[in-house]
Backbone of each chain as ProteinMPNN parsed JSONL, in Angstrom:
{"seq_chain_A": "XXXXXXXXXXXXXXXXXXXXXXXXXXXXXXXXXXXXXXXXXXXXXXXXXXXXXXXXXXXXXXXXXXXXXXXXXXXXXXXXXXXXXXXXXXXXXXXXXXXXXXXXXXXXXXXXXXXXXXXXXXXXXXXXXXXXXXXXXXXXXXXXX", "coords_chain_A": {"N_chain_A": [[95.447, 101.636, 93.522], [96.579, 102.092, 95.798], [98.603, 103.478, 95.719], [97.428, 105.986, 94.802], [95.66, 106.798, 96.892], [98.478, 106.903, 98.881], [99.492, 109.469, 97.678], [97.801, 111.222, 97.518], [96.938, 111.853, 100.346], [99.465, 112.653, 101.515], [99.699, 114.898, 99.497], [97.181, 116.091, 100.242], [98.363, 116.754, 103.403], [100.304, 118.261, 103.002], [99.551, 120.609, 101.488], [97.519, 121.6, 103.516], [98.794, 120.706, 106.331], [97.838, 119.757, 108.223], [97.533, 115.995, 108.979], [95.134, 113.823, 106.644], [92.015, 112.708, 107.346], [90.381, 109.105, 107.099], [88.143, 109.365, 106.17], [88.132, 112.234, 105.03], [89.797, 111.258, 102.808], [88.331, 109.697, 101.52], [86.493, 111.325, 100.647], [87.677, 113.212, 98.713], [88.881, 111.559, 96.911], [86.568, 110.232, 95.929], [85.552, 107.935, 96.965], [84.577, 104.275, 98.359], [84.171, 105.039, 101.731], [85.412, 102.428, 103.442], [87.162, 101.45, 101.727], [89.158, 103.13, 101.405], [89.792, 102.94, 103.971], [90.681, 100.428, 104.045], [93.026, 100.877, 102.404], [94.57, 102.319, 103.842], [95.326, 100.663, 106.037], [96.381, 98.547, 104.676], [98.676, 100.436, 103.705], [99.967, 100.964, 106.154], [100.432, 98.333, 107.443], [102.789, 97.577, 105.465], [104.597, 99.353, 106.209], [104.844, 101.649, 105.114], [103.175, 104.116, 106.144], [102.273, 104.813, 109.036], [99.369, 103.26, 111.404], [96.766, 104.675, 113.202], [96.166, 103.58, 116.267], [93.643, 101.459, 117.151], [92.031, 103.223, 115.43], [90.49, 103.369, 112.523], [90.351, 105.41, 110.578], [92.261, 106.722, 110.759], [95.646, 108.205, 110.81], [99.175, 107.335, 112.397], [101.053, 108.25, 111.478], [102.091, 109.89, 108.387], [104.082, 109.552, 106.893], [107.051, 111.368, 105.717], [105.655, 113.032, 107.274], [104.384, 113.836, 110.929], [101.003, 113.069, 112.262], [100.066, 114.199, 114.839], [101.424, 116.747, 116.78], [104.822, 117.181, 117.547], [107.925, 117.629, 119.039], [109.935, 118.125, 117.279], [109.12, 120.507, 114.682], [108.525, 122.059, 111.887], [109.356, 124.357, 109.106], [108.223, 125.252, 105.891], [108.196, 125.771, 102.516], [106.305, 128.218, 103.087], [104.361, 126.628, 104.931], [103.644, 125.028, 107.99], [104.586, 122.168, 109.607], [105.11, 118.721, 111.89], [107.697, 116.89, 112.053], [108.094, 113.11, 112.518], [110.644, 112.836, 113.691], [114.0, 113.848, 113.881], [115.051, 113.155, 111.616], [113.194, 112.587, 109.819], [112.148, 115.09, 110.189], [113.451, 116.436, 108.458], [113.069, 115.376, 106.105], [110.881, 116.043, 105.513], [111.632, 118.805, 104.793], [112.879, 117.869, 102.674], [111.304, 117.085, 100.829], [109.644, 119.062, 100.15], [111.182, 120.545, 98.18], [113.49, 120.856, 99.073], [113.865, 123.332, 100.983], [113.847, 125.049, 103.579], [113.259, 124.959, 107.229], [113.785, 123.355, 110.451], [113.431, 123.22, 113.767], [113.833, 122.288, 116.86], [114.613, 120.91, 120.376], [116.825, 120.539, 122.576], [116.968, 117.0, 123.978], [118.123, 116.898, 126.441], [119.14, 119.383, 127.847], [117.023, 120.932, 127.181], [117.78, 123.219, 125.467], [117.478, 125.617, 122.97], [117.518, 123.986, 119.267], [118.373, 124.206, 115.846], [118.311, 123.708, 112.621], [118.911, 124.345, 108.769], [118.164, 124.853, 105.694], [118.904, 125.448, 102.768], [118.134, 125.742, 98.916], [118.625, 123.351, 98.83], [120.832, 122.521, 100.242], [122.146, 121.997, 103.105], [122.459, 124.46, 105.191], [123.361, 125.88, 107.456], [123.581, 124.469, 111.151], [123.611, 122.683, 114.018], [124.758, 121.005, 116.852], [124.108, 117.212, 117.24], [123.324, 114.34, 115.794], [121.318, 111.309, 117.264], [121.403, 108.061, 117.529], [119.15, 105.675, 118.89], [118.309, 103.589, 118.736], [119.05, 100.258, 117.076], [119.184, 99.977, 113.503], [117.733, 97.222, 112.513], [115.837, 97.124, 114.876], [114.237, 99.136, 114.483], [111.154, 98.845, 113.348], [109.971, 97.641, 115.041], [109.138, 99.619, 117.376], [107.706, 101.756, 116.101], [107.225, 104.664, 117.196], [108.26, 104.903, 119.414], [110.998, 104.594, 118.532]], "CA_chain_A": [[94.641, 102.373, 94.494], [97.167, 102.05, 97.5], [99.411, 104.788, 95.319], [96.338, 106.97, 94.563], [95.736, 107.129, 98.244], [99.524, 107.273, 99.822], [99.521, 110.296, 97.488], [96.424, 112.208, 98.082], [97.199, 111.722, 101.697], [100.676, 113.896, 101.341], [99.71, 116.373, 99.074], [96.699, 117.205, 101.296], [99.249, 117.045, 104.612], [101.662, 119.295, 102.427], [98.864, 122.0, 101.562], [96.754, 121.965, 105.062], [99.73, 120.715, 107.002], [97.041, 118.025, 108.565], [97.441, 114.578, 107.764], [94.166, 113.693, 106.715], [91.529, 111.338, 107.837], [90.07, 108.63, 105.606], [86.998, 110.236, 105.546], [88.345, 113.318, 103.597], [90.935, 111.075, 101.215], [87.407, 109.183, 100.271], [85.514, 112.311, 99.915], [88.063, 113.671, 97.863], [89.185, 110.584, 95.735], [85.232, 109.847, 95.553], [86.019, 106.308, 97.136], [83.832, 104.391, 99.413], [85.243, 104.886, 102.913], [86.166, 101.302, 103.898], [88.35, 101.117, 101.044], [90.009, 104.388, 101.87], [90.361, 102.365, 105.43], [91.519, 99.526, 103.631], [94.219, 101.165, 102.283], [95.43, 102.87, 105.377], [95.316, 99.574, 106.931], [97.715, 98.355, 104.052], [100.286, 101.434, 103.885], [100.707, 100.638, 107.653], [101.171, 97.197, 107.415], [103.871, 98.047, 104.628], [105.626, 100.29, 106.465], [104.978, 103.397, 104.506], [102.498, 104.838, 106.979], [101.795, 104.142, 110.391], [98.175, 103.941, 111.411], [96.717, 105.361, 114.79], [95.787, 102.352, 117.07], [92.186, 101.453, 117.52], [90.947, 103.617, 114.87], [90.685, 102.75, 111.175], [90.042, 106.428, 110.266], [93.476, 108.411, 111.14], [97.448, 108.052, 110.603], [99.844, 108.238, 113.629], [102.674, 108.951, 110.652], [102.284, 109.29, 107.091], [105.907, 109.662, 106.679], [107.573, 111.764, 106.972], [104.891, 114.044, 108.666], [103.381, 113.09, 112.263], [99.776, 114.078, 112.765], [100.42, 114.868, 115.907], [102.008, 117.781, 117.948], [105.972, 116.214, 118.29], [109.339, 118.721, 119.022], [110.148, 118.355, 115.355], [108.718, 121.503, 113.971], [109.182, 122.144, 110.189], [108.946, 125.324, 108.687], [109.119, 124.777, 104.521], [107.565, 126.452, 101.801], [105.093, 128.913, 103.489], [103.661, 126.34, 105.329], [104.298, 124.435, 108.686], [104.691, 120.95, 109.75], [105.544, 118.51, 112.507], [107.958, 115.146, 111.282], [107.879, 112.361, 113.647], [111.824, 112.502, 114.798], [114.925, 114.98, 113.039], [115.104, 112.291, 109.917], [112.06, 112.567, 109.135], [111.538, 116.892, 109.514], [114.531, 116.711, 107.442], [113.052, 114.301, 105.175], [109.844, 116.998, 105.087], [111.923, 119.867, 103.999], [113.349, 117.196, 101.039], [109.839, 116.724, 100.459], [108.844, 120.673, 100.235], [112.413, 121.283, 97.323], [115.116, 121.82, 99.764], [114.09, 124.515, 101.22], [113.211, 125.283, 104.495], [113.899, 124.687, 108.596], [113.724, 122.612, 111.794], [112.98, 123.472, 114.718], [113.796, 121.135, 118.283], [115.374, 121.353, 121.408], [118.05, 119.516, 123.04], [116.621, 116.292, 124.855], [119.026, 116.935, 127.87], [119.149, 120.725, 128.312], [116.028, 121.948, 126.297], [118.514, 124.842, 124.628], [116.899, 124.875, 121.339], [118.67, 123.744, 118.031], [117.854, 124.437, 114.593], [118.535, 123.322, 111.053], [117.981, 125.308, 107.831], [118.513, 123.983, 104.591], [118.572, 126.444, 101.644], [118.227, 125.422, 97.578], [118.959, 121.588, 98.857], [122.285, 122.103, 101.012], [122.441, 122.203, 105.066], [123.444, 125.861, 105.313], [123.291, 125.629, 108.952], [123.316, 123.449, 111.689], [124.349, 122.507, 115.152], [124.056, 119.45, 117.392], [125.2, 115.942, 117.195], [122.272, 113.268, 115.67], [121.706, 110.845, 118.468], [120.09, 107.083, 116.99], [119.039, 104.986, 120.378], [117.763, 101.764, 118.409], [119.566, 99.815, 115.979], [118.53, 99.886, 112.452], [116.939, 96.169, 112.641], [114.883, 97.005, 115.438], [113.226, 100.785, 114.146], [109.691, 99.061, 113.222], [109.414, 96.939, 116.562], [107.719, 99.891, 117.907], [108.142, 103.29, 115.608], [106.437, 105.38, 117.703], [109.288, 104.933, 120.302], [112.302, 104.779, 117.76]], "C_chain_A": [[95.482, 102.833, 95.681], [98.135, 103.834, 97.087], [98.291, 105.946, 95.582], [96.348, 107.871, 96.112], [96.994, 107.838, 99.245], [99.652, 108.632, 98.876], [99.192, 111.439, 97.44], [96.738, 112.658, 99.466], [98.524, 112.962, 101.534], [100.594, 114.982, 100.273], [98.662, 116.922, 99.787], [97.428, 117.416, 102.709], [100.169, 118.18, 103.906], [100.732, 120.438, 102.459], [98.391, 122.048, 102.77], [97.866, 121.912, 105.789], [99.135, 119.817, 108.107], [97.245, 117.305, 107.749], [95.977, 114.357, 107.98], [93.218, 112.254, 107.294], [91.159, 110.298, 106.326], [89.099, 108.925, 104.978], [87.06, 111.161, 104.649], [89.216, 112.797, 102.515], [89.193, 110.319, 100.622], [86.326, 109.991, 99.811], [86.258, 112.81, 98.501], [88.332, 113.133, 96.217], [87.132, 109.965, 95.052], [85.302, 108.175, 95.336], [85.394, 106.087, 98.206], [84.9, 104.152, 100.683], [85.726, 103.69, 103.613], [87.081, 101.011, 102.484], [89.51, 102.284, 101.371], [90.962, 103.092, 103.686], [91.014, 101.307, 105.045], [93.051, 99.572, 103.474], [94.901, 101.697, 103.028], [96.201, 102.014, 106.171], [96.614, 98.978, 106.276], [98.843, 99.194, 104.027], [100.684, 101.514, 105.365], [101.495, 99.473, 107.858], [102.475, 96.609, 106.767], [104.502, 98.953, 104.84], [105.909, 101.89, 105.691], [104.218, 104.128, 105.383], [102.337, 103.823, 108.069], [100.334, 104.702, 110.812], [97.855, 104.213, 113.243], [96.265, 103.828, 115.64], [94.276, 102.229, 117.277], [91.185, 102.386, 116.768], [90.853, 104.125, 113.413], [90.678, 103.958, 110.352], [90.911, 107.32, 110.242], [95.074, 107.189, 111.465], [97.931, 108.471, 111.828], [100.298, 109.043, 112.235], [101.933, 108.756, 109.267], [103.644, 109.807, 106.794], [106.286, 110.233, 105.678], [106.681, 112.689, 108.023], [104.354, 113.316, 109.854], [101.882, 114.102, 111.782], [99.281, 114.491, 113.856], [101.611, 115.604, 116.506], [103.552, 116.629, 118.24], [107.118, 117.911, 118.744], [110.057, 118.791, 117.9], [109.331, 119.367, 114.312], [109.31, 122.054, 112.865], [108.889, 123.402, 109.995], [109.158, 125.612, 106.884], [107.367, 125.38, 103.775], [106.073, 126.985, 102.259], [104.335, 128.303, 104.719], [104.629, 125.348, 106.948], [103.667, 123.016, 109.549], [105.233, 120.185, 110.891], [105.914, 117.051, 111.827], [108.449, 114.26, 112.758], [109.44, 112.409, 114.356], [112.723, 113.91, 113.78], [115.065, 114.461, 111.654], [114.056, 112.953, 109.335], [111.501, 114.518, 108.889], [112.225, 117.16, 108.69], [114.104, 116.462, 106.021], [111.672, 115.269, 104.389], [109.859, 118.266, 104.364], [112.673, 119.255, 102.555], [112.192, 117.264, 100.647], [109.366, 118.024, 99.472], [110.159, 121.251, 99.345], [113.608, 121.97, 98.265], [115.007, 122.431, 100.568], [113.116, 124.711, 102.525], [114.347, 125.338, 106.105], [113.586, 123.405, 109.291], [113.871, 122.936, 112.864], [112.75, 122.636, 116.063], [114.716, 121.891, 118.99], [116.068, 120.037, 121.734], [117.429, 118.443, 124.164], [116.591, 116.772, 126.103], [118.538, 117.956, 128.621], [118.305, 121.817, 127.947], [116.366, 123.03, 125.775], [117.735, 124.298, 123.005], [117.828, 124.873, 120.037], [117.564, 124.13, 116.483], [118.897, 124.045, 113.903], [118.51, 124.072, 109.786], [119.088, 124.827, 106.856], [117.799, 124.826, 103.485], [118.843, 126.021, 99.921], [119.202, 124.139, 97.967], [120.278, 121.576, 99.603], [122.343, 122.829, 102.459], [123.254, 123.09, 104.608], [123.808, 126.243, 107.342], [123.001, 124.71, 110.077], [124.113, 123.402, 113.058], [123.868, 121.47, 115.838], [124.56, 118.317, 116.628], [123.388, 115.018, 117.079], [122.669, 111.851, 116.542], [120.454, 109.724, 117.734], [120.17, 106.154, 117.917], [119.144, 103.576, 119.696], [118.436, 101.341, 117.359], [118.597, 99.558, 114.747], [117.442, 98.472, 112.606], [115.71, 96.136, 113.394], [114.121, 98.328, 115.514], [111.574, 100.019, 114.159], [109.591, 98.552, 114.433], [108.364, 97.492, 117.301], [108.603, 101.438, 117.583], [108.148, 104.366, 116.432], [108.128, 105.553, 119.086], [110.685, 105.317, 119.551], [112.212, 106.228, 116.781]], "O_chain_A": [[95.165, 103.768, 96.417], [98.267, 104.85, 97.769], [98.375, 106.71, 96.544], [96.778, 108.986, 96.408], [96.86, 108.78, 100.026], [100.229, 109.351, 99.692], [99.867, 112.464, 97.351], [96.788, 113.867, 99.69], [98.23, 114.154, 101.45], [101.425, 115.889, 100.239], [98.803, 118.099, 100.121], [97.012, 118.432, 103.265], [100.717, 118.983, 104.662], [100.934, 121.292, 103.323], [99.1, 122.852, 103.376], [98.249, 123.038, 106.105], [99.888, 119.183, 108.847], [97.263, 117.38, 106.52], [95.455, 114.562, 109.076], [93.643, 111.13, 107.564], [91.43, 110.48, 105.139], [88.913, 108.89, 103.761], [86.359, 111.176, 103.637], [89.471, 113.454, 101.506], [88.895, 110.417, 99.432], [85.479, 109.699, 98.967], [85.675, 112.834, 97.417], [88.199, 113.627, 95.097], [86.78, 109.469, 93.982], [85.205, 107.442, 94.351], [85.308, 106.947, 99.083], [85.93, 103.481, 100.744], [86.553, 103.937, 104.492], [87.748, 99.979, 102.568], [90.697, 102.01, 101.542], [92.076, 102.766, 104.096], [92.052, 101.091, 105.669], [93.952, 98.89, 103.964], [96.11, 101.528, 102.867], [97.242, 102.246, 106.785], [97.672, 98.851, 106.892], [99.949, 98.735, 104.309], [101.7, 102.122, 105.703], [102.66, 99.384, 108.246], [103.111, 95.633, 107.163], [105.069, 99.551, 103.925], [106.759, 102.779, 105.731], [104.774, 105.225, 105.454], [102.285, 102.593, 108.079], [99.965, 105.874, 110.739], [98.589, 103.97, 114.202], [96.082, 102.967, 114.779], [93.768, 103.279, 117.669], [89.998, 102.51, 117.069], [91.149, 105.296, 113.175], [91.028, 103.697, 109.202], [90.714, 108.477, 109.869], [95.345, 106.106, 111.984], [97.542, 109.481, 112.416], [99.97, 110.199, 111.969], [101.297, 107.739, 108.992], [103.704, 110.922, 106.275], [105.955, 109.752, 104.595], [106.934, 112.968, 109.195], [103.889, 112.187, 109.699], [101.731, 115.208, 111.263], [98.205, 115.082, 113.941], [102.687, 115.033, 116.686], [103.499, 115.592, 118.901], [106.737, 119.075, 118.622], [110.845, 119.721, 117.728], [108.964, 118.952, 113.212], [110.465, 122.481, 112.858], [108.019, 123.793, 110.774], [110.204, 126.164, 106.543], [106.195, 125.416, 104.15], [104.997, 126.461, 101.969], [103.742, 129.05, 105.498], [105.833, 125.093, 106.983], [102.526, 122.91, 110.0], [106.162, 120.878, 111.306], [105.132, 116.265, 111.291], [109.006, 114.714, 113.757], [109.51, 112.045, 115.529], [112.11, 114.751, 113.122], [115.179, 115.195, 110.673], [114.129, 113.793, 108.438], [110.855, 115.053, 107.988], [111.913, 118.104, 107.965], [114.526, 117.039, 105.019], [111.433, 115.287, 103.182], [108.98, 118.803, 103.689], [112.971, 119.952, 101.584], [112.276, 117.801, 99.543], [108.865, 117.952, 98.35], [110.408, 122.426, 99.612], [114.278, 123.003, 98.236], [115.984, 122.417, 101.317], [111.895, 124.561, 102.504], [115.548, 125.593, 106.2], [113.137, 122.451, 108.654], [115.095, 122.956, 112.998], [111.603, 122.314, 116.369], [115.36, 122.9, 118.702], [115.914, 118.895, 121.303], [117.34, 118.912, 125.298], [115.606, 117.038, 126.792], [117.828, 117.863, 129.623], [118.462, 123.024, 128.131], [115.518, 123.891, 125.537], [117.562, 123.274, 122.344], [118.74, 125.681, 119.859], [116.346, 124.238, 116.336], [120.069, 123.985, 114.273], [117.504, 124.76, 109.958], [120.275, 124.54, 107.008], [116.588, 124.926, 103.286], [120.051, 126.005, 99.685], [120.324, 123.973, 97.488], [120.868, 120.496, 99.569], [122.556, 124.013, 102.721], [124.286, 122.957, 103.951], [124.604, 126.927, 107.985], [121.969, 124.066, 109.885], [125.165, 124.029, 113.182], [122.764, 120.98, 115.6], [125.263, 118.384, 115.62], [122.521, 115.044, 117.952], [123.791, 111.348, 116.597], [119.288, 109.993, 117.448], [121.274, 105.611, 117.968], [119.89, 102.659, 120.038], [118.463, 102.194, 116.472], [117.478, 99.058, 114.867], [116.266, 98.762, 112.83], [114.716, 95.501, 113.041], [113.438, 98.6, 116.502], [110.751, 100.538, 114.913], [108.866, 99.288, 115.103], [107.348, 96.968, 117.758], [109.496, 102.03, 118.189], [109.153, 105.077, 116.399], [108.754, 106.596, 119.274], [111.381, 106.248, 119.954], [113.167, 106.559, 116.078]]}, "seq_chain_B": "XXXXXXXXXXXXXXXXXXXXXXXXXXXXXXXXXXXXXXXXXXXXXXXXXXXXXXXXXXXXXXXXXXX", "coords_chain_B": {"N_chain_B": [[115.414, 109.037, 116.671], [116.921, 111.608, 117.764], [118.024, 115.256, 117.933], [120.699, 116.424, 119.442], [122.764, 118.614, 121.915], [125.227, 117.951, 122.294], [127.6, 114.991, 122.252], [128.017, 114.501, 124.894], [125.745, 115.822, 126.343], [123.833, 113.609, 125.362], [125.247, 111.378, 126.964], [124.77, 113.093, 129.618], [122.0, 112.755, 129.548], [121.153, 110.074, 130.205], [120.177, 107.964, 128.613], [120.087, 104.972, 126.42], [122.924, 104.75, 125.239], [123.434, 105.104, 121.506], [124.065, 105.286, 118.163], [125.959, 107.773, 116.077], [125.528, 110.392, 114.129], [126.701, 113.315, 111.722], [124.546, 116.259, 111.726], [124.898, 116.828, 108.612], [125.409, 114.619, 107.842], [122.796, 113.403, 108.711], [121.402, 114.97, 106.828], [121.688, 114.548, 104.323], [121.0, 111.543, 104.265], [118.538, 111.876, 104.922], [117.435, 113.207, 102.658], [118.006, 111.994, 100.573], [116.158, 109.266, 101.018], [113.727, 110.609, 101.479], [112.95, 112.316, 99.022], [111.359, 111.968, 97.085], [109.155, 110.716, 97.736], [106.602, 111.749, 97.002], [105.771, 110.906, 94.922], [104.218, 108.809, 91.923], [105.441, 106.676, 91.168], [107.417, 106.285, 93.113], [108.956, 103.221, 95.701], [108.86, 101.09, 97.971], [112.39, 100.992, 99.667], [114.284, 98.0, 99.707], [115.657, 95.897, 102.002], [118.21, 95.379, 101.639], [118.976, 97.347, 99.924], [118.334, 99.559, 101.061], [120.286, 99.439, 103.243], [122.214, 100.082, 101.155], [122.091, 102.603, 100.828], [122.687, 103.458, 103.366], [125.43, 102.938, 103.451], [126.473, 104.817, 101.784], [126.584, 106.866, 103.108], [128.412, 106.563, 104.697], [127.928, 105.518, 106.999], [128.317, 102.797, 108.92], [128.883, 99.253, 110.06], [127.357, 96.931, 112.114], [125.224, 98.454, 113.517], [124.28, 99.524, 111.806], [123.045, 97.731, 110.053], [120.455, 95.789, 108.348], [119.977, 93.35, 107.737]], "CA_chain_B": [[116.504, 109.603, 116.082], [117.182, 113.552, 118.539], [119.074, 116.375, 118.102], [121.609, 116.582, 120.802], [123.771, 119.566, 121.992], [126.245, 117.224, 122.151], [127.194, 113.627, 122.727], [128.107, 114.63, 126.258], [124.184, 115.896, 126.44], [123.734, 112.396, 125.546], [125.476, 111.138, 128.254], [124.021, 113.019, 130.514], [120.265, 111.979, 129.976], [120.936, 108.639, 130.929], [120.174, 107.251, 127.305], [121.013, 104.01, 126.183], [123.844, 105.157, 123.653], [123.382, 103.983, 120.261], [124.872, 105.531, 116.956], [125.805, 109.073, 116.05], [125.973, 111.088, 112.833], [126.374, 114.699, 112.129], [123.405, 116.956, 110.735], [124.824, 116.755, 107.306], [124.916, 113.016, 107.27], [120.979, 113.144, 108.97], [119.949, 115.491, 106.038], [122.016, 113.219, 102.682], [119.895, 110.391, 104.357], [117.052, 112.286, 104.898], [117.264, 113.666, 101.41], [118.032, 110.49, 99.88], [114.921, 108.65, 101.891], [112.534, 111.285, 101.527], [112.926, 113.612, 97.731], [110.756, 110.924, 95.824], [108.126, 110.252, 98.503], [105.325, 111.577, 96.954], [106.028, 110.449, 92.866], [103.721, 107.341, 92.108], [106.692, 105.777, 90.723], [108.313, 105.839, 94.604], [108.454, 102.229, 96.279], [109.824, 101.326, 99.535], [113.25, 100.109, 99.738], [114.081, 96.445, 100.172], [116.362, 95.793, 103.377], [120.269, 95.594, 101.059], [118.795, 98.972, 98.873], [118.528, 100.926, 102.516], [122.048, 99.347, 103.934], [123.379, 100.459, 100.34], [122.16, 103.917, 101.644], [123.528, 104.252, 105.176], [127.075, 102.96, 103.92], [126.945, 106.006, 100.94], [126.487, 108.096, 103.475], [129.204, 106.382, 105.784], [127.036, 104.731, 108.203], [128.622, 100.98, 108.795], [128.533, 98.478, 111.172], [126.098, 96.763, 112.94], [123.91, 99.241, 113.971], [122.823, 99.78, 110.398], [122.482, 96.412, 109.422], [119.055, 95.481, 108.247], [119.85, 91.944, 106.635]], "C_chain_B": [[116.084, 111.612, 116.81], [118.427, 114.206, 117.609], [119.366, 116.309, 119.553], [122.221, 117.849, 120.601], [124.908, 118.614, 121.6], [126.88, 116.017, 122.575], [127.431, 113.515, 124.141], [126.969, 114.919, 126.708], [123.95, 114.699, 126.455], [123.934, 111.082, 126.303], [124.156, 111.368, 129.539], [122.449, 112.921, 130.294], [120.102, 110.956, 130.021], [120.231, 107.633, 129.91], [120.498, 106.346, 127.118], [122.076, 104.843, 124.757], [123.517, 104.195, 123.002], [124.641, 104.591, 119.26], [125.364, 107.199, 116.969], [125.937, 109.164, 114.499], [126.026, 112.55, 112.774], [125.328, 114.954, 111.685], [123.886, 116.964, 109.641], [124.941, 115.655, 106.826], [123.344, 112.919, 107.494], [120.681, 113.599, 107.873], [120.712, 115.047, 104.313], [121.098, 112.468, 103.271], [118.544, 110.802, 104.683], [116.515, 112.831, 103.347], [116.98, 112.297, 100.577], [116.681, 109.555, 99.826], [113.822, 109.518, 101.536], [111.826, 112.018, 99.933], [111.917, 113.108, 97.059], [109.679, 110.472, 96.535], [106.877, 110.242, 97.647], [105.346, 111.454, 95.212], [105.817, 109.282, 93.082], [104.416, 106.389, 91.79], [107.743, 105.38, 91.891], [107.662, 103.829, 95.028], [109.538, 102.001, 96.891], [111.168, 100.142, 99.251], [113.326, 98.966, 100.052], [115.318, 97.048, 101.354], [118.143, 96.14, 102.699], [120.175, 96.765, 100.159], [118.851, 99.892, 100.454], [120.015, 100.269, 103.163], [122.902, 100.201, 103.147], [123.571, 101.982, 100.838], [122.874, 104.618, 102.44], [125.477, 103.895, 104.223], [127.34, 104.22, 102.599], [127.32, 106.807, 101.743], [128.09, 108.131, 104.71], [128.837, 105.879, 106.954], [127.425, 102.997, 108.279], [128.538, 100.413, 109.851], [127.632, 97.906, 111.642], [125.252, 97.096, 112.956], [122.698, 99.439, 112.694], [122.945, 98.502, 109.289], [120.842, 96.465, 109.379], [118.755, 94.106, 108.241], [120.616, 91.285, 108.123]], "O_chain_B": [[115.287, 112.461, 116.41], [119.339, 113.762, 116.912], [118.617, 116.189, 120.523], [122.32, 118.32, 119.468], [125.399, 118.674, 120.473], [126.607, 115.947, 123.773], [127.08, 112.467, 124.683], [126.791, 114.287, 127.749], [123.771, 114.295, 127.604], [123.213, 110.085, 126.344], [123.288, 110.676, 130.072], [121.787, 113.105, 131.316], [118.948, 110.544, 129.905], [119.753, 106.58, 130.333], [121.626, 106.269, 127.605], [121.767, 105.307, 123.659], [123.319, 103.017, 123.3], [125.843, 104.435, 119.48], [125.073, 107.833, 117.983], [126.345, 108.263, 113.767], [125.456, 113.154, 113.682], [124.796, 114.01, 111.102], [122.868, 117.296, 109.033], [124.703, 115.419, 105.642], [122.638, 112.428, 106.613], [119.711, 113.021, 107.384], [120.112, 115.32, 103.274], [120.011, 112.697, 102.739], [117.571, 110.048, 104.685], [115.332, 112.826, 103.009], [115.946, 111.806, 100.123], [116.209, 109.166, 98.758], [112.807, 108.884, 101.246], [110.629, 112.205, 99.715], [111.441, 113.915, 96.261], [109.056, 109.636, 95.88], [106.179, 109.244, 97.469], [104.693, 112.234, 94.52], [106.449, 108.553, 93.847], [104.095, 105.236, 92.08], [108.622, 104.523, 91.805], [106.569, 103.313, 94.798], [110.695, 102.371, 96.692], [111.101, 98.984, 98.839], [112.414, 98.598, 100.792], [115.728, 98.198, 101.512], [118.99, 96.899, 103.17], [121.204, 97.191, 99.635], [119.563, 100.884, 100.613], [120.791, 101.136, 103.564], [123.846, 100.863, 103.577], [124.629, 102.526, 101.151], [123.434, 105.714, 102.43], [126.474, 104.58, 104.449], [128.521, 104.546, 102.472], [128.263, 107.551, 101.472], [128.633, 109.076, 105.282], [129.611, 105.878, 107.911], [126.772, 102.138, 107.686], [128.067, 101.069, 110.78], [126.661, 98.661, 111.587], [124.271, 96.469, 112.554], [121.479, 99.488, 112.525], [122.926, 98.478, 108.058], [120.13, 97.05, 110.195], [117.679, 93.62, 108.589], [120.919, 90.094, 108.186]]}, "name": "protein", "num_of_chains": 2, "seq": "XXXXXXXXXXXXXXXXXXXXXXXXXXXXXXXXXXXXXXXXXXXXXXXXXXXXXXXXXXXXXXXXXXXXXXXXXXXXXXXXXXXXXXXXXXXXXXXXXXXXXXXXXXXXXXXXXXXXXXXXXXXXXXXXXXXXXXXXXXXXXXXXXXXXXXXXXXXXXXXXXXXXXXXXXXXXXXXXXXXXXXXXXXXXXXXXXXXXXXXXXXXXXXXXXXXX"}
């Protein structure tokens, strides 16, 4: 069930480009909605999704997409996307066959940078990847790392 | 994990420094990490399967310890 779900969940974020609530994965899967919440509750606690705080119904992350508005703007097959840090929009145009962009600006100096990644190989690129937190301590508190 | 202009950008925003890599190491480990996400046959790395990762890519030390 937990698959069923973490999969439903990213192919409707891939076509809409919303991550969905649990209300529409248990309309869709035709599942009653506390199991839908169940499983949310589990792909958080397992580190494949992160869920929103205080409300059993909505994903911060289903990873790699955010469902919220970040400076990681994707642009990949037709459709467009926000991934929670540069890994992860990167990780959205692996997602979407290779093929696509990225879209951020420079912490510091807000000059904006881009990415673009054509039939699976960084054809472009500029900027220097910048990782604050050491690997060990990424889940501590995602949302920050 | 930012995009920087450059690690002197990084500097100056008063950041704790951590690691660096270029954009074509971020997008092998983003490729790597991500291509298989949504195939029901995906399941999440253990902690010495994601180290084996970072050091393919050249990522060692410390920082990308898990274990």
């Amino acid at each position: 069930m937990l698959v069923r779900v973490r999969i439903a969940v990213l192919e409707r974020t891939i076509a809409s480009g919303q991550v969905p609530t649990a209300g529409e994965i248990a309309a869709e899967l035709d599942l009653p909605l506390a199991m839908v919440q169940e499983a949310y509750a589990r792909l958080g606690e397992s580190h494949v999704f992160v869920c929103e705080p205080g409300d059993p119904s909505r994903l911060r992350m289903a990873n790699p997409f955010s469902a919220v508005p970040t400076p990681f703007k994707v642009s990949a097959r037709g459709g467009s996307y926000y991934g929670n840090c540069v890994w992860d929009a990167l990780g959205i145009v692996s997602l979407l066959a290779g093929e696509g962009s990225v879209a951020t600006s420079c912490p510091d100096c807000s000059e904006p940078l881009s990415l673009r990644v054509s039939d699976g190989r960084l054809v472009a690129s500029e900027g220097v990847v910048h990782f604050g937190v050491p690997a060990r301590q990424w889940w501590d508190d995602i949302v920050f790392t | 994990m930012l995009l920087f202009r450059s690690e002197e950008h990084v500097d100056r925003s008063g950041k704790p420094k951590g690691a660096f890599m270029t954009p074509a190491q971020m997008w092998r480990l983003a490729d790597t990490w991500y291509h298989d996400r949504d195939d029901s046959a995906w399941r999440r790395r253990s902690a010495d399967e994601a180290e084996d990762v970072f050091e393919q890519i050249g990522l060692k030390g410390d920082f990308w310890r898990l274990t």
